[in-house]
Each structure stands twice: as structure tokens, then as C-alpha cells.
Residue, then its C-alpha position, 0 to 999 in steps of 0.5 A: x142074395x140066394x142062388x137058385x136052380x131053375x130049367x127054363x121053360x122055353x129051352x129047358x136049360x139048368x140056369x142059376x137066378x140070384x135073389x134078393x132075400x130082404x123082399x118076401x113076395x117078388x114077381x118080374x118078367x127077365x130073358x132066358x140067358x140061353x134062349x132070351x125068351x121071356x120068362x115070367x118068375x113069382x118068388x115067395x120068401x119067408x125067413x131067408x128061405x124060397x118057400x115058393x119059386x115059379x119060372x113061367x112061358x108068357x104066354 
């Protein structure tokens, strides 16, 4: 698992997502752990490294 940094879009607290680095291409909807807002996240790999990380407002 890798840690990563991210403001949430809603509230814009600094939170920590862990992240599974054996899947390449990720995208799934979790609450804010602050706000419990959903926030939609889009997550690219290669390698073991984040080369792509979106936290996004549904809206």
C-alpha cells in the first residue's frame, strides 16, 4: 500500500489515502473522513508510483 496526501474538495482538510499499488488504473467514490462528503477519486500507477491522482466534488 502507498500513502497519499490529498485536500478534500469539500472541506479542504489535508487527509492521508492508502493505496492499493498492485492495481494500475483505480476509480471509486469514499466519504471525507471530516466532512463525510463523497468524493469521487481516479488514480493511475505505473510501476509502484501515482503518476495521476484526482480527488473530485460529485456533482
Amino acid at each position: 500500500m502507498i500513502e497519499h496526501q490529498f485536500t478534500c474538495p469539500y472541506c479542504f482538510e489535508s487527509e492521508l489515502k492508502l493505496i492499493d499499488f498492485s492495481v494500475k488504473s483505480q476509480n471509486f467514490i469514499e466519504d471525507c473522513e471530516v466532512c463525510c462528503n463523497p468524493i469521487e477519486f481516479n488514480i493511475e500507477l505505473q510501476n509502484g508510483f501515482i503518476t495521476a491522482f484526482e480527488a473530485m466534488k460529485l456533482d
